[in-house]
N, C-alpha and C positions, 0 to 999 in steps of 0.2 A: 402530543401536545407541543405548543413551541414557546419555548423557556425566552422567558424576560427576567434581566437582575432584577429589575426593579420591584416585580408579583413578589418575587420569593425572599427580598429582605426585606418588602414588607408584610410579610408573613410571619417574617422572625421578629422584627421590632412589636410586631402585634403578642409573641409570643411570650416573650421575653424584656419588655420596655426596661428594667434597671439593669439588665448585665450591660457591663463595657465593650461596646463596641471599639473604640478608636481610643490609643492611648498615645499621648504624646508629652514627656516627662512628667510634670505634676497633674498635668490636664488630662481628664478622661472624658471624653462625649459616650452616654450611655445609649443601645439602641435606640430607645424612644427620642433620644434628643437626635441620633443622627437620622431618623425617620423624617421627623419636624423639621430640621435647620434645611434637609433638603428638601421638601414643601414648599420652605418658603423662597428658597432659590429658586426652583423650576418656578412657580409661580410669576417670580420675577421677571423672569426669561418672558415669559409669557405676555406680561403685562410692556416689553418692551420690541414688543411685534414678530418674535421668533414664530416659528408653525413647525411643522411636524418636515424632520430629520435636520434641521439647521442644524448647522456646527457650535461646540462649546469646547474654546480652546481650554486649558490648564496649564498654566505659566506658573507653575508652583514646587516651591520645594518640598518636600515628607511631612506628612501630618494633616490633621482631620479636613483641612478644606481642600486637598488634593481630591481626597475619598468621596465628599461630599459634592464636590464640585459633578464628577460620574454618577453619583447616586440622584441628582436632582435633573443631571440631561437623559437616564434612562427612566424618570419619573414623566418626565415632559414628551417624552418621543422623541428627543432629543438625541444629539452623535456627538461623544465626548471623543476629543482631540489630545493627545499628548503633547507636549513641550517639552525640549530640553531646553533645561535653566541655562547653561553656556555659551547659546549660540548667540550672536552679537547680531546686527540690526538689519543685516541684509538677509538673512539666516531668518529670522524671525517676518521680515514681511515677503518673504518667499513662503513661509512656509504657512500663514494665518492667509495668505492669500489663495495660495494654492489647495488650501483645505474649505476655503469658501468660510471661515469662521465670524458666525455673525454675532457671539460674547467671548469674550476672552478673561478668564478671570487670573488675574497676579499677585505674587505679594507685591506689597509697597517699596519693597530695595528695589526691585528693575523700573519703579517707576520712572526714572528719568530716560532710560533707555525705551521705556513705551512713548510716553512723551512727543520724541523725534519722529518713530514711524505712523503714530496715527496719523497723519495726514495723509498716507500712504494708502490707507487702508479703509476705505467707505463703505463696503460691508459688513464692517462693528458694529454693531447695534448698542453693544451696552460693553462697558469699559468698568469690572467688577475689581475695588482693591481689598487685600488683605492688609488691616495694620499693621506695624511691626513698631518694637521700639526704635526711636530716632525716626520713622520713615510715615508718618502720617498719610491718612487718604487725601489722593491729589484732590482738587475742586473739581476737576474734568470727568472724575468717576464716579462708581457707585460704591458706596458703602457695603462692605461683605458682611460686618456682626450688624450692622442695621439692620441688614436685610434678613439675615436667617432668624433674628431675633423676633420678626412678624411672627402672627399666624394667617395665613391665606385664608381669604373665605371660601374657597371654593379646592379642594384636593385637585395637584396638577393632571391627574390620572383621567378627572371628568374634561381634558381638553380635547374639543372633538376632534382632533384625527386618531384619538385613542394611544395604544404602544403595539407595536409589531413585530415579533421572531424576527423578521426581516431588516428592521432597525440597525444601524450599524455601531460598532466601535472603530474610528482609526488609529493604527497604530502608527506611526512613521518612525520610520529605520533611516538611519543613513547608512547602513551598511559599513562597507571600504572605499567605495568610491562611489561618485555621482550625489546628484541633490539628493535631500529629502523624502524616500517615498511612502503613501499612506497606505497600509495595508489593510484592508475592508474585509474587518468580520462581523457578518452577522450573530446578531445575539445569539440565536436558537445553535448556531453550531459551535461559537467560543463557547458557552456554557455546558455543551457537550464534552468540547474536546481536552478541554483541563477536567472533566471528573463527575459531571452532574449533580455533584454532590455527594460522590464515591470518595472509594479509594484503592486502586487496584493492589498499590503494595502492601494495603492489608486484606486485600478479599475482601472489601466495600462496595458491592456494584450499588451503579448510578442507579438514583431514583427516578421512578417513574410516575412522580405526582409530587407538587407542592407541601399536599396533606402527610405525603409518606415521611418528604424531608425532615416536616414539621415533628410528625411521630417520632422520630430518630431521634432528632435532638432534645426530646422530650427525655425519652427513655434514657437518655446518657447523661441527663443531669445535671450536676455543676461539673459533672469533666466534658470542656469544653477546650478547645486549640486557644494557644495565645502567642501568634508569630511574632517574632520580633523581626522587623523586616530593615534590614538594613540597605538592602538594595535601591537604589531610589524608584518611586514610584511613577515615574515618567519612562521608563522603559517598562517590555515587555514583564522581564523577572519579577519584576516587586509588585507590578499591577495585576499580574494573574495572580500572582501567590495570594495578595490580597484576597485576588475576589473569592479562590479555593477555599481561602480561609472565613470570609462571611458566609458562604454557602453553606457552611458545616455551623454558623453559628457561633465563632469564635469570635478572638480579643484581635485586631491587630493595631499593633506596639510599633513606633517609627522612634529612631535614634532623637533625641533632644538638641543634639547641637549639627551643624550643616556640612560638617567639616569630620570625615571619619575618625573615630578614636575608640581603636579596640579595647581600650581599658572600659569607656563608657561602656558598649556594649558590652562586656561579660558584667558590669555592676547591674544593666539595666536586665539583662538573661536574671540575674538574680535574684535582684528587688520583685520582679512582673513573675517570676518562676517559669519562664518561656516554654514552649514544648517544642519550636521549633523556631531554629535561626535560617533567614533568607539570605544569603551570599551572591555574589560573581566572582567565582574563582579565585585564585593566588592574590587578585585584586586588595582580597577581603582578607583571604585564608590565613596570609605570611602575618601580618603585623598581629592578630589574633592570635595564631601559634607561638609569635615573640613573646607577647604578654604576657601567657602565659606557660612561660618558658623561664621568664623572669620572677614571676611570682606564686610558685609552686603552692596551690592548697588552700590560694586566698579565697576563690570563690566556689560558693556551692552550689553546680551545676547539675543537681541530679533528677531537674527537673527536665532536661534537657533532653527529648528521646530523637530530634533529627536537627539536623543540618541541610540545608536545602543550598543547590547553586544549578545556575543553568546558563548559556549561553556563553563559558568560557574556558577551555579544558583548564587543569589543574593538576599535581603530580600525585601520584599513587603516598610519595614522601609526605609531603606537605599534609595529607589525609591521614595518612598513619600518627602524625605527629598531634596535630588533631581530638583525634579518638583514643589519643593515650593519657589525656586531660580528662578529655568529658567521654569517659566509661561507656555512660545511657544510654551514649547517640548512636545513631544510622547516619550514615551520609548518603542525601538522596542525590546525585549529579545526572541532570537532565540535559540529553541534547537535540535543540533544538533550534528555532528561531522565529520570530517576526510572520511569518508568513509559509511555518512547517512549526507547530508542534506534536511530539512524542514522537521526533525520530529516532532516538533510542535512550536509555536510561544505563545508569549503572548505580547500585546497591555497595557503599562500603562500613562493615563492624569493626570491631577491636580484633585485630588477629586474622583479619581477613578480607584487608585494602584491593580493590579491584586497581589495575593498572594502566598506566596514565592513558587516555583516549583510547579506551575500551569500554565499547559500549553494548548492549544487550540492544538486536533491532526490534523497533516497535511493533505491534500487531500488522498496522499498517504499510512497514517502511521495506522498502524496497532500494536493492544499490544497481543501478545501468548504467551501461557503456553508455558513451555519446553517440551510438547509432540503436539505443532502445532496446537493446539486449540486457537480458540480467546478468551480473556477474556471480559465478559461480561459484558456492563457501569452497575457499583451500586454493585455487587458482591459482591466486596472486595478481590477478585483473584488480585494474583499477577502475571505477565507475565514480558516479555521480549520487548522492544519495536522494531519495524521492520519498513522498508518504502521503496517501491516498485516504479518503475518509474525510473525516469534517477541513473543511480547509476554507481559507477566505475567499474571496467573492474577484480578488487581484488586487490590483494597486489603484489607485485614486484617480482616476484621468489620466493614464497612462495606461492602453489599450497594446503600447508596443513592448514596454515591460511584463505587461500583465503577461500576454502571448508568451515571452522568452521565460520565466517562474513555472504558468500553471501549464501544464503539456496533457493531451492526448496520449498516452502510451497503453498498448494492449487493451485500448475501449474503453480505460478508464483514466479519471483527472487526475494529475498528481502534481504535486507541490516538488519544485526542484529550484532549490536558493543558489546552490552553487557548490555545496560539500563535498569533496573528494574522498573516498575513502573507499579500500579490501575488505574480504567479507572473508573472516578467518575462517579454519575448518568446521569450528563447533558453530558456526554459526553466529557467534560475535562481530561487532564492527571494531577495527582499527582505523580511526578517522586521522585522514593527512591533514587537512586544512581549505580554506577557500579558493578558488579557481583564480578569483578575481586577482589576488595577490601572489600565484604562484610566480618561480623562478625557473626560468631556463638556461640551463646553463652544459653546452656541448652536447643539446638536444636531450637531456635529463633532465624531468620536471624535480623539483624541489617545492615540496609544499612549508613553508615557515613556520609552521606553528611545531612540527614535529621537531624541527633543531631549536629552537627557541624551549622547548621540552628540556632538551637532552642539556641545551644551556644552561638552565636555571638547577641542575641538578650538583652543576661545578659551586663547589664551598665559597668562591667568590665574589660568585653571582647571585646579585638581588633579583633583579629581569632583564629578559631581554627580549628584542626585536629582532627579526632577521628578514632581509631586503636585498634584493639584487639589484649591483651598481655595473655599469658598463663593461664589458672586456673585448679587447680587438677582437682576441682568438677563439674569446668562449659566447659570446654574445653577453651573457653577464656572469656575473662571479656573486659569488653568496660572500654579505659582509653580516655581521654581527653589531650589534648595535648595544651596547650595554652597560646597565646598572650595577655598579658593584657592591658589596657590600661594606659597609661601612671598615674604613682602613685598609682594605684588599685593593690592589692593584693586578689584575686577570691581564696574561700577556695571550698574543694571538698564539703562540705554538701552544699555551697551556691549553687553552680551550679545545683548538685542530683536535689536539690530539685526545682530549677528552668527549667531543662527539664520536669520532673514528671508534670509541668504545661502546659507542651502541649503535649506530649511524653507517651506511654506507661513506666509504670515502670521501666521494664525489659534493655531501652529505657536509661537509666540513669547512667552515668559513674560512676565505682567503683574504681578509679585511676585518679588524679592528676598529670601532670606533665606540670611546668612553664617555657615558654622559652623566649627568649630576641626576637625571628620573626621567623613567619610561613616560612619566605623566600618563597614566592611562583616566579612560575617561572614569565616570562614578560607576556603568556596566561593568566596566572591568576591560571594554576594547578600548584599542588601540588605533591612531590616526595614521595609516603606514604610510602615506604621503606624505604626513611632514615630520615622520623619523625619515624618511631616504630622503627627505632636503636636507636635512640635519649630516645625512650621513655623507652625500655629494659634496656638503658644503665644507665638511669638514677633511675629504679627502683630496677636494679641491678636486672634482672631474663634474664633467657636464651630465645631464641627463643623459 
C-alpha cells in the first residue's frame, strides 16, 4: 500500500477524538479538534483555487498551527513547505518563490516583513495570519482561527484529484553553503523511512496496514508517547519527530515561550510527564545539563525514558552528564540529514555513554571513497558516507544538485550529502565532518567538527567553531573561533596543547579568536561563513 499522513491521522482522530494531540503551554488541540481545524484549512486552500500538489508554505514558529498547517496540505493533496522564521526578505522571497508557494501561512510578528515582499510574489494565492498578542491580523490576509473555526461542507479528501504516495513533502536545507535547497520526499517513502509506525530500537516493526496501526494503538491503551519537542519545527528534527510521534498516536508538546529556556523545559518534561525530549545537540544539551546542575532534585523526571537529538554531534561528556539527572533515559543520537536519513544512530544509558561521533552504521548505509569504492572496517580510509533505500526524489528544480547528492554506485541509488568519515574495525562509524567546510592545511584535510569536539571538552570553553584562515606556507591554518565560559579567559597555547591530547598535531589551531556567542541557529548548526568573517575580521587578514 502507499502510506498518506493524512489516511492514517485520520484514522487516529476517528479513533481517539478527546486524547491530546498538540499541546502548547495551557492550550491543548485534542485529535478530533486537530482532525477538524485542518478540514477546515485545506478546504480553504481549496476554495482559494489551490489544486492538487500546490505548495503550502509555513512561516511559523512551534505550536499547533505549525502541525496543522501540514495536516491540512497532506488533507488537500497539498506539498507543505518549511520556513525558517530568521531569514530576512530576500531569503524569504527566494525561497516562497523558488518553492512555487501558492499559500503561505505566518504568524502576525513577521507581518511587516511579509508586507514588503508580497508584491514580489504573485503566485500567493492566499496570505493565511496567525494572531498574536500586540500583532493583529493584517486587512490584506486571511484570518487563521476564523478559518479553522468553519466546518467545510464537503471533507477536503472528496477534492478530485484525490491524495497520492507520490505527493510530496519539501524540506529545505541551507546546508553550509549555497541557497536554499528543497529536498522532495515523497510521502509513501518519508513515512517509510522514520518508522511506519515501528520502532526498531524497541523491536516495533512497521506496520503494514492502517487497520494494524490502529489495533496497536488500541491495545496500548492510555500508554501513549508525549514528545516534548523542543527542537523547532521547521527543520527536519522536530518535523519528523513529530510526525513519528502522531504515527504512534501520541501527545506532541512545543516549548510555550520562543526563546529557549532549559528551566522551562524540564518544568514543562514534568508538568506533561514527557516520554521523550527532542534536542539538537550541545545546542540544547549544555544549558539543560547547567540547570540541572544547579538545581539538584528539583524536578521529577521519571517519566522521562528518552532523549532524542539528530543532526548535530554532541560529547560522550555532556551525555553522561545528562543521564546522571534523568536515570530513566536513553539517549537516542541520530545521524543523519535533510536528504539521508538513518545514516547511523547511536544508543546512550547511565554507565554506558557511546563516544563522541560514534555511530552504529545503518542497515542501509554505506562509507566510499571518492572513486566508488567501499571503505574497509579497520583501514583507516577515509570515504564519504551514503545510504540507500527509501530516499528523496532530489532537490526541487535543481537537476544539477540533485545529480551531485543522489549517485548510481554499484546499480544502486544512494543519497551522498557530503559526510566524511572511517569505518572502525567493529564496524562502527567515526564521523570527521562536512566536506563542504573541510580545511587544508600542508595538504592534510582537517574536518572541524572533530577539533571543535576536542575544544568544547577544555574547562573554558562554552563552544566553538573551527575555520581555516589563509597561510603563505600552509595554504590555511586552523583558527579557533570561541565561546568561553562565563569568567574564563582560554589562551591559544592552553587550547594547542589541549587538542595535541586527543588530536593529531597538525590537528591543533594556530589562531585564537574570542567571541561573546557561537549564535548557533535554533537546529543547533552553525553559519561557518560568517564565524570565518568574524574570525578575518578580527585577525585583520583577507580572505
Amino acid at each position: 500500500m502507499a502510506w498518506m499522513f493524512a489516511d492514517v491521522w485520520e484514522a487516529i482522530a476517528r479513533a481517539q477524538p478527546d486524547r491530546p494531540a498538540v499541546v502548547l503551554g495551557e492550550r491543548t488541540i485534542s485529535w478530533g479538534q486537530f482532525d477538524a481545524r485542518a478540514d477546515a484549512l485545506a478546504a480553504h486552500f481549496i476554495a482559494r483555487g489551490m489544486s492538487h500538489r500546490s505548495k503550502v508554505a509555513g512561516y511559523l514558529y512551534n505550536g499547533p498551527e505549525y502541525l496543522e498547517s501540514y495536516f491540512a496540505a497532506f488533507k488537500g493533496g497539498f506539498e507543505p513547505v518549511n520556513t525558517n522564521y530568521r531569514y530576512g526578505p530576500e531569503e524569504l522571497v527566494y525561497l516562497f518563490d523558488n518553492a512555487d508557494a501558492e499559500a503561505v501561512v505566518f504568524h502576525a510578528s513577521f507581518a511587516d516583513t511579509v508586507e514588503v515582499i508580497r508584491p514580489r510574489l504573485p503566485k500567493v494565492k492566499t496570505w493565511v495570519a496567525v494572531a498574536e498578542p500586540g500583532h493583529p491580523v493584517p486587512a490584506w490576509s486571511d484570518d487563521y482561527d476564523a478559518i479553522v473555526a468553519t466546518t467545510p461542507a464537503v471533507r477536503p479528501v472528496k477534492a478530485t484529484w484525490g491524495r497520492s504516495g507520490d505527493d510530496l513533502l519539501l524540506l529545505y536545507t541551507g546546508g553550509t553553503t549555497g541557497m536554499p535547497k528543497g529536498v522532495m520526499w515523497r510521502q509513501d517513502d518519508l513515512f517509510q523511512v522514520i518508522g511506519a509506525g515501528g520502532n526498531a530500537a524497541l523491536g516495533i516493526p512497521p506496520a503494514q496496514s492502517i487497520d494494524e496501526l490502529i489495533a496497536r494503538h488500541a491495545a496500548a491503551g492510555d500508554v501513549k508517547p508525549i514528545s516534548l519537542i523542543a527542537a523547532p519545527l521547521m527543520h527536519g528534527t522536530g518535523q519528523f519527530s513529530a510526525f513519528i510521534n502522531f504515527n504512534n498516536g501520541g501527545t506532541v508538546a512545543c516549548l510555550p515561550s520562543r526563546k529557549f529556556s532549559a528551566v522551562e523545559l524540564w518544568n514543562e518534561a514534568e508538568r506533561l510527564r514527557a516520554t521523550n525530549i527532542v534536542i539538537v545537540g550541545l545546542a540544547f544539551s549544555t544549558p539543560m545539563l547547567e540547570a540541572l546542575d544547579a538545581n539538584p532534585g528539583r524536578w521529577d523526571l521519571s517519566s522521562v525514558l528518552a532523549m532524542s537529538s539528530s543532526g548535530s554531534m554532541w560529547s560522550q561528556e555532556n551525555k553522561r552528564g545528562l543521564l546522571s539527572h534523568v536515570t530513566s533515559a536513553v539517549i537516542m543520537d541520530s545521524f543523519g540529514s535533510s536528504e539521508a536519513v538513518g545514516l547511523g544512530a547511536s544508543s546512550s544509558a547511565p554507565g554506558a555513554e557511546v563516544q563522541t561521533a560514534a555511530f552504529m552504521l545503518g542497515p542501509n548505509c554505506v562509507v566510499f571513497t571518492e572513486d566508488g569504492q567501499r571503505v574497509e572496517p579497520g583501514s583507516g580510509e577515509r570515504g564519504l558516507v551514503a545510504v540507500s533505500g527509501f530516499l528523496p526524489q532530489g532537490y526541487y528544480k535543481d537537476p544539477e544538485k540533485s545529480a551531485k547528492t543522489f549517485r548510481i554506485m554499484e546499480g544502486i541509488r544512494w543519497s551522498v550529502p557530503g559526510d566524511w568519515a572511517e569505518v572502525n574495525a567493529d564496524g562502527t562509524l567515526k564521523l570527521l565532518g562536512r566536506g563542504s567546510v573541510c580545511i587544508n592545511t600542508g595538504g592534510e584535510k582537517v574536518f572541524p567538527e572533530e577539533v571543535e569536539e576536542a575544544l568544547k571538552r577544555h574547562a573554558s570553553v562554552r563552544d566553538a567553531v573551527v575555520v581555516g584562515v589563509p597561510d603563505a606556507r600552509f595554504g590555511e591554518r586552523i583558527c579557533a573561533v570561541v565561546e568561553p565560559e562565563a569568567g574564563a579567559t582560554p589562551t591559544l597555547s592552553d587550547l594547542a596543547d589541549h587538542v595535541r591530547t586527543q588530536l593529531a598535531g597538525y590537528k591543533a589551531p594556530r589562531e585564537l579568536v574570542v567571541i561573546e556567542s557561537i549564535a548557533r541557529a535554533p537546529n543547533g548548526k552553525v553559519d561557518y561563513k560568517a564565524i570565518k568573517d568574524k574570525a578575518l575580521a578580527a585577525l585583520g587578514v583577507g580572505a
